[in-house]
C-alpha positions in Angstrom: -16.3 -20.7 3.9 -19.2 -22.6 1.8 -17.8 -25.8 0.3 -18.0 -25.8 -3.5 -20.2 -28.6 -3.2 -22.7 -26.7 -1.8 -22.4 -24.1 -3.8 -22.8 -26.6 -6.9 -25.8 -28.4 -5.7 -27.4 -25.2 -5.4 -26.5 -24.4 -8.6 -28.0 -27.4 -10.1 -30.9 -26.9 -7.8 -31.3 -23.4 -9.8 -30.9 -24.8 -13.2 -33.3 -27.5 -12.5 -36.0 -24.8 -11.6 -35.4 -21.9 -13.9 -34.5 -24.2 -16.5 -31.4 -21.9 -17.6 -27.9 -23.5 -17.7 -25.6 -21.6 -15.0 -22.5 -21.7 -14.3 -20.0 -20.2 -11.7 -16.1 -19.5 -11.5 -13.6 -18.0 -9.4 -11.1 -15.4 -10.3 -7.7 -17.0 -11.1 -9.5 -20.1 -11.7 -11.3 -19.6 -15.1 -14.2 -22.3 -15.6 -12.7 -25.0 -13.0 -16.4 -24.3 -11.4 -18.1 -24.1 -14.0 -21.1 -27.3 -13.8 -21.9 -27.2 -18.3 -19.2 -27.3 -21.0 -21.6 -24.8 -22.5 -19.8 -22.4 -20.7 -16.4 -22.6 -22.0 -17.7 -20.0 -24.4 -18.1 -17.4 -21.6 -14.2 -17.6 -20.7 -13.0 -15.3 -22.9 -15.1 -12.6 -21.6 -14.6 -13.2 -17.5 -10.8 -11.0 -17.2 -12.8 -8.0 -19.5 -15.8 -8.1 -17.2 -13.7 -8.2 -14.0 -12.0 -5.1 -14.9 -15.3 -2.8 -15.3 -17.0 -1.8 -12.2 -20.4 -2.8 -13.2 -22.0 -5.7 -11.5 -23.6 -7.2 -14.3 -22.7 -7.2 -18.4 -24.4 -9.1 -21.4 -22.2 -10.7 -24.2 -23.3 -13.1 -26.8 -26.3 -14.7 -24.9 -24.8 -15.1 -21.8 -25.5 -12.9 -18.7 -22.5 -12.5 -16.1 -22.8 -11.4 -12.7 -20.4 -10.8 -9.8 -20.5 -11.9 -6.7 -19.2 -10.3 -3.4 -18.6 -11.4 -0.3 -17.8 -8.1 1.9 -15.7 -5.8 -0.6 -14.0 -8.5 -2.6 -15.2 -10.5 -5.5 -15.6 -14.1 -4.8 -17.1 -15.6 -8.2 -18.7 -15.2 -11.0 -22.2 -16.3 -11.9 -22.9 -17.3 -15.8 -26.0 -17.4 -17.3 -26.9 -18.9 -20.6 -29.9 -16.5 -22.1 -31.0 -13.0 -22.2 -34.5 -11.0 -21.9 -35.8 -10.0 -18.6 -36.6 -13.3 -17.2 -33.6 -14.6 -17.4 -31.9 -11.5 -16.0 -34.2 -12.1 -12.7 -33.1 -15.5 -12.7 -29.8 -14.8 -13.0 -30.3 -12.1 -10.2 -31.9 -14.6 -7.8 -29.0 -17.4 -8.1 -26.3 -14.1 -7.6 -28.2 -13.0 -4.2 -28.8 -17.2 -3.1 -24.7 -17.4 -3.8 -23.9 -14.0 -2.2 -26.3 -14.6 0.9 -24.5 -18.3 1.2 -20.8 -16.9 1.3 -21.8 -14.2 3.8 -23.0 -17.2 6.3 -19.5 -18.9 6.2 -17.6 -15.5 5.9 -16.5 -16.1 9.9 -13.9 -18.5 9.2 -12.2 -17.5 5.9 -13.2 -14.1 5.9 -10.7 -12.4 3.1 -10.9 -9.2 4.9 -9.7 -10.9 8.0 -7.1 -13.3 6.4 -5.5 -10.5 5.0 -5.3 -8.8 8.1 -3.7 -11.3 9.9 -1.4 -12.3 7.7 0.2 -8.3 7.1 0.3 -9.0 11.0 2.0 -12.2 10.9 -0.9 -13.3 13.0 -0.9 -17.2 11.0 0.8 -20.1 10.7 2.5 -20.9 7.6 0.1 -24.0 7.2 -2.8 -21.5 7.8 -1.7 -19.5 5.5 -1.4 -22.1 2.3 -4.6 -24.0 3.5 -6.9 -20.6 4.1 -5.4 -18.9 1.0 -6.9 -21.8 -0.8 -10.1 -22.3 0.3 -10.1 -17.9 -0.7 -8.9 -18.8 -4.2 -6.2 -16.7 -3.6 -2.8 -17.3 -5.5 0.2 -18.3 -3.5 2.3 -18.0 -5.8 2.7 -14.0 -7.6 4.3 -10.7 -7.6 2.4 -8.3 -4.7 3.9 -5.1 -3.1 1.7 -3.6 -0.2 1.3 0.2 -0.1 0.1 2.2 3.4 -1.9 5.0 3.3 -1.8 6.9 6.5 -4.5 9.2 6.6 -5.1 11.3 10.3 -8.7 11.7 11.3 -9.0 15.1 11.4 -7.9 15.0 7.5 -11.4 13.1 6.8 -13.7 14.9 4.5 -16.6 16.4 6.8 -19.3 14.6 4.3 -19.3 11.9 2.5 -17.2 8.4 1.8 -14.8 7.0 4.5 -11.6 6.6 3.1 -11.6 2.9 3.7 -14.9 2.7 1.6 -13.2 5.3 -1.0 -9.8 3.5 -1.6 -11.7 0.0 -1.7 -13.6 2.3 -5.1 -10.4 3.7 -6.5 -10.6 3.0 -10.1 -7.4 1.2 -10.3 -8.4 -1.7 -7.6 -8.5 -5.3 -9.1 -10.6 -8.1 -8.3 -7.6 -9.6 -6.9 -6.1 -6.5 -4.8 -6.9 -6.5 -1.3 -7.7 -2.7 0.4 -8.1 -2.8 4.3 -7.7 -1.0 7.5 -5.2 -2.5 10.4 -5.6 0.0 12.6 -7.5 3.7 12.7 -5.5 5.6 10.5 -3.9 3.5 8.0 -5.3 1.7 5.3 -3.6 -1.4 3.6 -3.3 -1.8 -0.1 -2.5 -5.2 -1.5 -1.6 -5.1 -5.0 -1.3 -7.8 -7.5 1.3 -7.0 -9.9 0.4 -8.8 -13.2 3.0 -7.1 -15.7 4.9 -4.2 -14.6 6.9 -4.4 -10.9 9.5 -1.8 -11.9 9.9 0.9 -8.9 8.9 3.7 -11.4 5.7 1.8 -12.0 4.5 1.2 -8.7 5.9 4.9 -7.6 3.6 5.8 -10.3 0.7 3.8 -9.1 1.4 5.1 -5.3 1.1 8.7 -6.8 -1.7 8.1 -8.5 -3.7 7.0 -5.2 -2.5 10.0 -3.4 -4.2 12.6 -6.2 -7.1 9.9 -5.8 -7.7 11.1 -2.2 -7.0 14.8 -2.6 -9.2 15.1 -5.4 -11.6 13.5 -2.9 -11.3 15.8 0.0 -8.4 14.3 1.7 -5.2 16.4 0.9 -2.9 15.4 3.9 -2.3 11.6 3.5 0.9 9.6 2.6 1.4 7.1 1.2 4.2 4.4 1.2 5.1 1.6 -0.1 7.2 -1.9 0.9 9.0 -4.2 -1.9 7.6 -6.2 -4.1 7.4 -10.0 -2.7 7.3 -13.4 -4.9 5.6 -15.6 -2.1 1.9 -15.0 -0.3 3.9 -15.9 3.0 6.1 -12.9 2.2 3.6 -10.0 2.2 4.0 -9.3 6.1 7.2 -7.8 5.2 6.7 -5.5 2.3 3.7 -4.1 4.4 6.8 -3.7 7.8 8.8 -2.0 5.1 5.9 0.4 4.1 5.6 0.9 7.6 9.4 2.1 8.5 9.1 4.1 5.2 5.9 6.0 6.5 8.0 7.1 10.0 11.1 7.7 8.5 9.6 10.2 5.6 8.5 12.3 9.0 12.5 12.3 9.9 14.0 12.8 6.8 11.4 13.2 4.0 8.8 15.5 5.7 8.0 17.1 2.3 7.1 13.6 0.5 4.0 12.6 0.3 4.7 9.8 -1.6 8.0 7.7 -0.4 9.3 4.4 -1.1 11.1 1.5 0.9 13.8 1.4 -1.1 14.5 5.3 -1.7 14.9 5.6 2.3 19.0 5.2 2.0 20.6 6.0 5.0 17.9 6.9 6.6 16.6 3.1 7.4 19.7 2.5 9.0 19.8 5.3 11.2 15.5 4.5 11.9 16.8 1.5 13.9 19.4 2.6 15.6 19.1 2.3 19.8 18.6 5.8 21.5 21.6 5.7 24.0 24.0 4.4 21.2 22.6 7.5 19.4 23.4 9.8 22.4 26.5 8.5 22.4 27.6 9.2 19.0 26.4 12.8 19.3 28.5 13.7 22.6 31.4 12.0 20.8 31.2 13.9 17.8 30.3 17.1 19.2 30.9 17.4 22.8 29.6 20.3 24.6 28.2 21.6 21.9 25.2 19.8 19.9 23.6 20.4 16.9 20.3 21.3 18.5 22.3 24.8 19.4 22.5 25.5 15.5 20.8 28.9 14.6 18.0 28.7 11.8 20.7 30.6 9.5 23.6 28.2 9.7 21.2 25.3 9.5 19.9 26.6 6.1 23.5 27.2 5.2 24.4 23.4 6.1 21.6 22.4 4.1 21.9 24.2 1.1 25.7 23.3 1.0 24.9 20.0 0.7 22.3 20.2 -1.6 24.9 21.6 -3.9 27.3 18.9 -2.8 29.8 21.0 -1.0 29.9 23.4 -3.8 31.0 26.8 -1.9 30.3 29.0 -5.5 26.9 27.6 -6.2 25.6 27.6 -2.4 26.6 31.3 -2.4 24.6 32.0 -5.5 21.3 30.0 -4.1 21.3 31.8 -0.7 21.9 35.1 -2.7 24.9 36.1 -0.4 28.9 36.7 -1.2 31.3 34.0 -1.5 33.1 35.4 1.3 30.4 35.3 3.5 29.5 31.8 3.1 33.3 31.1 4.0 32.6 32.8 7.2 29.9 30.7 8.1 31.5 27.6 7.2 34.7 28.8 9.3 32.6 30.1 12.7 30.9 26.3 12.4 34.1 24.7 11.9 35.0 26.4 15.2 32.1 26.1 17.3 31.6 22.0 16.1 35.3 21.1 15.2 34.6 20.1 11.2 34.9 21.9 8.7 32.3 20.5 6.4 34.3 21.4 3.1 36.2 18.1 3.7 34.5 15.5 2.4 35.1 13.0 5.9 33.6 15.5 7.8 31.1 16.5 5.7 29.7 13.2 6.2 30.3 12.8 9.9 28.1 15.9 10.1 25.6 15.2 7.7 24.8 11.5 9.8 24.9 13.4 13.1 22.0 15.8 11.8 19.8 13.3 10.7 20.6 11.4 14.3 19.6 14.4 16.2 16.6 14.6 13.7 15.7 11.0 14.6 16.2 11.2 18.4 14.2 14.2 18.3 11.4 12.3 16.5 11.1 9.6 19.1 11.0 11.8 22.1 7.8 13.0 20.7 6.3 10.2 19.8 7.0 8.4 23.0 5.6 11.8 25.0 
């Protein structure tokens, strides 16, 4: 990482040059790097000018540039004057500064901080001292949202969905898009008003109709709670995680889940296999759930849906009343509950979603 006093002297050693008063700040730190009082008059404008995507913008006589290192925005370059010398100017000191922090990117590379810390790859110390020296706030509300997206769902031509994501209009400054590993992509967001559920379910949707509309339909996306603490983010991007494999279980039509909507099924997720396989034999004995016909599986569901309803079931399946009581009665003799009562209703209900989960792992262990 380049120490701000280099990055001051040459700044000065610009200004001394070009004869233009420059200035430079980083985000969350509004004109603690700026080198002339002048520029105090340039604060106003730097949270507007972060929030466009252009790299450069003009407003009252001063010039403002952004400066990257990788795909996140390090500082902001101020220029005091306008015409077309001072824009090359102002260009020159923005490429000098950009070409500087890509020289000392190996150390405190925010790309690769980030990484490591969703991995719990850092020491706390590392993490307080590093975050620092990235002018990255320890201190504020974040929630970390996975997008898995399988290769063969990448568009034939054009962007990478790494490269599209870190473009979604909605990214801040301050938000953090990476990859961990070859099919998910990490999305760090800074939550600077609203960190209601609805609001980041919203946001989650959002990025999902992002990527269809750009060629990849198939993705999902999940996301972990929101976290008060820097050191914390590891485990709203574990919880993103879990929700991603247990929406295969349980939620196979969402494409868009949430940590906290996972209910039972987060319990049942980290359950042991052979305490599984024990629960099924004792609840069913010779007879497991896997046996169930595609019509009396249907039937199960639906009569749930309907919370036990025998009436209203009926009238979704588009079949008589009696009938439905048949059904209800042969699985009440093949399983030994009768699902009309609420206790075994439930017993039943948690033993299909075991079977569901211990199916789930044998294939993904194959």
């Amino acid at each position: 990482m380049v120490s701000n006093q280099v990055l001051q002297s040459t700044i000065e050693g610009i200004k001394s040059i070009s004869g233009y008063e420059l200035g430079l700040a980083a985000p969350g730190e509004e004109g603690t790097l700026f080198t002339a009082p002048v520029f105090r008059e340039a604060w106003a404008y730097l949270d507007t000018f972060r929030a466009i995507r252009q790299t450069e913008a003009q407003k009252d006589g001063f010039l403002l540039f952004k400066i990257y290192a990788g795909s996140s925005m390090e500082y902001i370059l101020a220029l005091k004057g306008t015409g077309e010398k001072a824009t090359m100017v102002g260009r020159m000191a923005a490429f000098q500064i950009q070409t500087l922090m890509g020289s000392g990117r190996d150390t405190y590379d925010r790309d690769s901080f980030m990484k490591n810390l969703l991995l719990d790859n850092l020491l706390l110390v590392d993490i307080y001292e590093r975050a620092k020296k990235l002018h990255i706030r320890t201190t504020q509300p974040r929630v970390v949202l996975v997008a898995e997206i399988a290769h063969q769902n990448y568009p034939e031509q054009g962007t990478d969905p790494l490269t599209l994501l870190q473009n979604y209009p909605g990214i801040q400054p301050t938000d953090a898009v990476t990859a961990v590993d070859e099919d998910s992509i990490v999305i760090c967001l800074d939550l600077e008003n609203d960190t209601k559920p609805a609001a980041i379910a919203a946001e989650a949707q959002d990025i999902y109709s992002y990527l269809s509309a750009n060629g990849i339909p198939q993705a999902r996306i999940a996301s972990g709670s929101v976290v008060g603490e820097l050191k914390e983010l590891s485990r709203s991007y574990k919880e993103a995680r879990m929700a991603l494999d247990v929406s295969k279980i349980f939620f196979e039509d969402h494409r868009v889940i949430a940590y906290n909507q996972l209910g039972i099924g987060r319990l049942i997720y980290q359950l042991p296999i052979p305490l599984c396989r024990i629960f099924i034999r004792e609840v069913f004995q010779d007879h497991g759930p896997e046996e169930l016909d595609e019509e009396t599986l249907t039937t199960i569901d639906k009569f749930f849906e309907n919370n036990l309803n025998v009436s209203e079931t009926a009238r979704q399946l588009f079949i008589h009343r009696n009938t439905l009581v048949y059904r209800l009665d042969k699985l009440q003799k093949s399983s030994g509950l009768d699902i009309r009562n609420f206790d075994d209703a439930i017993t039943f209900r948690i033993a299909l979603m075991v079977t569901r989960y211990m199916q789930y792992m044998d294939t993904k262990n194959r």
